[in-house]
SELO-503693 format. One record per residue: residue in three letters; x, y negated, z of N, C-alpha, C, CB in turn. Coordinates in steps of 0.05 Angstrom, whole numbers, plus 5000, padded with zeros to 4 digits. Each point is the difference from the previous one (the first is absolute). Glycine has a CB too. Example, Ala and Ser with C-alpha at 12.3 -4.5 7.8 and 13.67 -1.06 7.14 Angstrom:
<nodes>
ALA526451145156498249765000501849765000496250235025SER503149564961501649765001498549785014502450134957
</nodes>
This chain:
<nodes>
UNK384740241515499749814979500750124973501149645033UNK501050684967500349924981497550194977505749815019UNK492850385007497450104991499049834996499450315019UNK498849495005498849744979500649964972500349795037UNK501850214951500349894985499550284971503049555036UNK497850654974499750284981497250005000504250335012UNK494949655005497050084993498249714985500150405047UNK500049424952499349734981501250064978499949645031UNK502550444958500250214974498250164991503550035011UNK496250085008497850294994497349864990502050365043UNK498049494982497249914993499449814975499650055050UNK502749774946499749904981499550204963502849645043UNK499750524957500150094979497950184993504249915005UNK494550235014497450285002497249794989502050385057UNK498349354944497249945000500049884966499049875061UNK503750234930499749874969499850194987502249655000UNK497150424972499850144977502750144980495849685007UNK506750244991501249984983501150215022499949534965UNK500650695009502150265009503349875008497150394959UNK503349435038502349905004499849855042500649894926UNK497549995073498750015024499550225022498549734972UNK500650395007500350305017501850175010497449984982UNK504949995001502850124996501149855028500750074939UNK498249625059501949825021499350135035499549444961UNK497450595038499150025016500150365018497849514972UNK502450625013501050304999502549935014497950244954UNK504349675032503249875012499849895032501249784946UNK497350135064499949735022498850265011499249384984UNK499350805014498450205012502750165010495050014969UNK506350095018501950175006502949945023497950114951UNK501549525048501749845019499150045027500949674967UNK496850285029497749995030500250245011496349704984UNK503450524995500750335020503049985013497250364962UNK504649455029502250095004501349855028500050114946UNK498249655052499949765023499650105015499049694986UNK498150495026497850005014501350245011495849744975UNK506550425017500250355009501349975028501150274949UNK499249515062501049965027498750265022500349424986UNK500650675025498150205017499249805017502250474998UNK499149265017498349865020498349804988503350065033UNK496549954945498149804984497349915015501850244957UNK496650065039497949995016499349995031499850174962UNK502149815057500450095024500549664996501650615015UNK499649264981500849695000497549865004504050044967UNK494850005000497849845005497750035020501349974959UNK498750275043498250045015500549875032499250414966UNK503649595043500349945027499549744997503150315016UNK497949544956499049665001497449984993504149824985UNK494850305004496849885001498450065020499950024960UNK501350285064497549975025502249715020497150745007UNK504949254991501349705004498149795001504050124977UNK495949774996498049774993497150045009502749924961UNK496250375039497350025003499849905027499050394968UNK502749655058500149995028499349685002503750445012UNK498849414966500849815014497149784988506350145005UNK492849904965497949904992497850055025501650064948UNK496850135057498550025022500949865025498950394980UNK502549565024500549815029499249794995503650155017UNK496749744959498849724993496450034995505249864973UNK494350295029496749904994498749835024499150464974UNK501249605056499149745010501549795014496750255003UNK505349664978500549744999498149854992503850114994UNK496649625013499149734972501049954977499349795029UNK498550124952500949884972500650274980502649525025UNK496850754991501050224978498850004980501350275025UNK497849884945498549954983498450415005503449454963UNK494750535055499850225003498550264980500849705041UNK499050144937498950134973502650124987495849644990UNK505850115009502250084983501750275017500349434978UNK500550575041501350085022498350344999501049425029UNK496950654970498650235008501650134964494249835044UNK505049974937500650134965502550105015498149644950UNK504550225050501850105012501150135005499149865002UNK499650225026499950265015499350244985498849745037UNK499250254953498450144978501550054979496249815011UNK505050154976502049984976502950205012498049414980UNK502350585048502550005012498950345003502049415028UNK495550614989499650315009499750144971497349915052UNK501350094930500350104975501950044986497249885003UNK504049955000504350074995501950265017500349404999UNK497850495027501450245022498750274983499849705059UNK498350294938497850275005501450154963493549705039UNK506650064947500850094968502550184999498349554980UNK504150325038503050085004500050255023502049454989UNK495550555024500650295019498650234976499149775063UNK498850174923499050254981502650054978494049875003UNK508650035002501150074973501850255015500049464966UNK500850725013501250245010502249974982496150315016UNK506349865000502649854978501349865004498350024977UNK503349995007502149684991498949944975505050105019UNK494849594989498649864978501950044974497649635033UNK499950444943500850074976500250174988501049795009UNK499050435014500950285001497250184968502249965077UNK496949894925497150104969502449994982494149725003UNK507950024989501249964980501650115003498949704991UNK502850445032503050174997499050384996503549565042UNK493350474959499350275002499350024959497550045068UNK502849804923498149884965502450134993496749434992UNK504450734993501850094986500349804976499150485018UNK498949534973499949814965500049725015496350334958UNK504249565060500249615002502250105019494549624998UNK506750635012502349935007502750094970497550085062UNK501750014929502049944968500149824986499650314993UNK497749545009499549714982502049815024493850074973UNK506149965060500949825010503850135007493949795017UNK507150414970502450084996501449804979498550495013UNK499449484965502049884970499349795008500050274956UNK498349635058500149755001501949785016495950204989UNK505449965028502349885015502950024981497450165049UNK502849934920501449914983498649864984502650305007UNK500049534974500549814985497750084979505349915011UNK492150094984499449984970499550335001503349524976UNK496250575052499850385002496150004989504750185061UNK493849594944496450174995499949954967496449845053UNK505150204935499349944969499050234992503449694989UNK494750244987498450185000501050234988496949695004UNK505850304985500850374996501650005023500550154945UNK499049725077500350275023498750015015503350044999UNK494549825005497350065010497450074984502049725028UNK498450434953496249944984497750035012501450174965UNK498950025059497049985009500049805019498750464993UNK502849415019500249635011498549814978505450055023UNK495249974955500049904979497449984994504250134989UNK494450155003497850034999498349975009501550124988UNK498649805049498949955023498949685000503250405023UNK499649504969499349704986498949884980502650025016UNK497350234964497549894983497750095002502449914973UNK496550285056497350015000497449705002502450495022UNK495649564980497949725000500449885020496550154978UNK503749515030501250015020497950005033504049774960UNK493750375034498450055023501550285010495149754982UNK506250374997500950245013502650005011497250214974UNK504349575025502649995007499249785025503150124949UNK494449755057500249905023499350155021499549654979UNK497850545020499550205014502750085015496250134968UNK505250045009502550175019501249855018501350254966UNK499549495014501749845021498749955039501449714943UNK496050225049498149985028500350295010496149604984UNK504950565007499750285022502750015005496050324982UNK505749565005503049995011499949805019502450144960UNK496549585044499849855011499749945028499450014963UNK497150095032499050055027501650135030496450044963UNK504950125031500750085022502849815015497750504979UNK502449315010501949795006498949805009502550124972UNK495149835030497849765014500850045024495649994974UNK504150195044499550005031502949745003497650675016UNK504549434975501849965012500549614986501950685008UNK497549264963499249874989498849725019499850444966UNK497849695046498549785012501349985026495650064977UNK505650165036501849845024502449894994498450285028UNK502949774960501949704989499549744996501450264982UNK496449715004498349824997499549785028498150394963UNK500349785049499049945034502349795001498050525028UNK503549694978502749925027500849794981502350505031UNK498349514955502149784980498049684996502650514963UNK494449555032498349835005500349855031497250304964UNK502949875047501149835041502149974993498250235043UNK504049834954503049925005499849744991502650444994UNK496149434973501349884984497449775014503250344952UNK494949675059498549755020500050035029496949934967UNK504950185042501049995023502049705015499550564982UNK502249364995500949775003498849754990503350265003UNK498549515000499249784996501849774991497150195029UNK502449724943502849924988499649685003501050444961UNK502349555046501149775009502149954974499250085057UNK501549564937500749894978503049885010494649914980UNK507550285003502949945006501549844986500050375014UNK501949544980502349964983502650135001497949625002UNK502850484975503050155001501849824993498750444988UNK503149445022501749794994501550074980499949855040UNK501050104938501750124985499150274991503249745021UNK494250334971499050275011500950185012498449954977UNK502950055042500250135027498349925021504150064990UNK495350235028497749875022500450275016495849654972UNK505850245054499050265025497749955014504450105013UNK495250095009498049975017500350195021497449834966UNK502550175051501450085025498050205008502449565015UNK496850634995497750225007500250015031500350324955UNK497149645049500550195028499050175010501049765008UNK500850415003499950315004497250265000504049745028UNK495150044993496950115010498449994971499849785056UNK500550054927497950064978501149944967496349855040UNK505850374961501050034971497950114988504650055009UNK495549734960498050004985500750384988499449324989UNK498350694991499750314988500049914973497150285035UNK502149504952499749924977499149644988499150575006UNK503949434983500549694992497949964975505849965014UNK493449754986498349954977501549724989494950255020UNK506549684958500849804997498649854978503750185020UNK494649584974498849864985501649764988496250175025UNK504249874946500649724989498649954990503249984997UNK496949814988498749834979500550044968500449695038UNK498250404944500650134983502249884975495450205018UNK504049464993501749834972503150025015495649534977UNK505150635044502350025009501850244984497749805045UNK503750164948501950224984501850155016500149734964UNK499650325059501350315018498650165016503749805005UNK497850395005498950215012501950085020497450124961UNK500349905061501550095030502350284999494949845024UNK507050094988501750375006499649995029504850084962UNK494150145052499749995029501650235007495549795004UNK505750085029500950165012499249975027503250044968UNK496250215053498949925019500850245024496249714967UNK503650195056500150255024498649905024504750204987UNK496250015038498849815022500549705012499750435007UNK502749584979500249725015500049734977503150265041UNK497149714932498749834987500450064979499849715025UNK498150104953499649964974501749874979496350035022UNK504350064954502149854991498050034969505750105036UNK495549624962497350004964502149814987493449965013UNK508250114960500449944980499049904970501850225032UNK498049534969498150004970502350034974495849615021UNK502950504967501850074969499849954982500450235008UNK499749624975498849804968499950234979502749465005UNK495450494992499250234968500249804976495750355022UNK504949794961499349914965499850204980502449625006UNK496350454983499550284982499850175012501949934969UNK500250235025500550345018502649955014498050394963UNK503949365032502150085012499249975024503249914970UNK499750195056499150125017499849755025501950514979UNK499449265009499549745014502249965019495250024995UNK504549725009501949955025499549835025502950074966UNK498149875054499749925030498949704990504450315032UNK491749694987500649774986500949745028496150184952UNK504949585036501749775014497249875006505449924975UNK492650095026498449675005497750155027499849674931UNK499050135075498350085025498050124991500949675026UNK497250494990498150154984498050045015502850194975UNK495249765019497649955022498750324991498849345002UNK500150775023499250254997497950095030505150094965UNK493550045038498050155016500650275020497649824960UNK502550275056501450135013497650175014504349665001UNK495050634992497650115020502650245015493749964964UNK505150045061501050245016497850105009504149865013UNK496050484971497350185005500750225021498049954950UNK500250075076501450205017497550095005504549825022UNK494750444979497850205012500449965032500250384957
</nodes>
């Protein structure tokens, strides 16, 4: 998740114009190399997506399957496999071999370090046209897709894998008891947006514990007292 979320940076900031954009998006690039350097990264996904590929195929002759949708699927799933076996490496490894984006990404882990007298040719990089500062970025990029779209996959199943049921936290507090055989992998909690808190979760094999917390501005809020109606998904592969 928390790739999901580095790479929607990326993607977000690479598809705008403003060197300041670019700067952001260069930044979030240098997170993702740093996320992704897991040596079992790729060995993970891969064991979970021929996982899903097995278990999706068992379902094709059932009833009621959608067998259009179901083949995309599959299809989407083996091209993920096939993308993450052509990669050689540890992901990122283009960006830790770049001498010049590994000095830009040295100052950049200090306070106020890419300014431009102590980066000028960073500097200068950022004020090229910005067809030419998207280019690079897409050759830095690319090689972060394979792994990109299997996160994607799996996190796409995990997060419709369950099926959400409608709770109340009394006092906002709310347990929930687990059992064993099918501890969830990933909680989804839904409020209602004119509600002013936010869940603190704590969780293991044997149950769920959800705290609601009252917000106002930025402070950091407190326990809230009243009942709280809320949504509850448990996502298990």
């Amino acid at each position: 998740m928390r790739l999901e979320g580095i790479f929607a940076r990326i993607d977000f900031f690479s598809a705008r114009e403003t060197f300041w954009d670019h700067h952001a998006a260069l930044q979030a690039l240098f997170e993702g190399a740093d996320v992704s350097a897991r040596a079992d990264l790729k060995s993970d996904l891969l064991q979970e997506l021929e996982r899903q590929k097995l278990a999706l195929a068992s379902l094709r002759h059932r009833q009621n399957v959608d067998l259009t949708a179901l083949d995309r699927l599959l299809t989407d799933i083996s091209e993920a496999i096939s993308e993450i076996f052509s990669c050689t490496g540890k992901v990122g490894a283009h960006l830790r071999e770049n001498e010049w984006l590994m000095s830009i990404k040295q100052r950049m882990s200090l306070p106020g370090g890419a300014s431009g007298f102590d980066l000028p040719a960073f500097h200068f990089w950022l004020h090229q046209p910005v067809q030419q500062r998207r280019h690079d970025l897409r050759q830095w990029i690319i090689p972060f897709q394979p792994i990109q779209n299997g996160v994607r996959i799996i996190l796409n199943l995990l997060r419709e894998s369950g099926q959400s049921i409608p709770y109340v936290a009394e006092s906002g507090v709310f347990q929930l008891m687990q059992n064993n055989s099918k501890t969830a992998q990933l909680l989804r909690v839904s409020v209602n947006d004119a509600i002013s808190c936010v869940p603190e979760i704590s969780a293991n094999k044997y149950a769920i514990n959800i705290r609601f917390i009252s917000v106002a501005g930025i402070t950091r809020g407190s326990p809230c007292d009243c009942d709280t109606s809320f949504e509850l998904t448990l996502c298990q592969l």
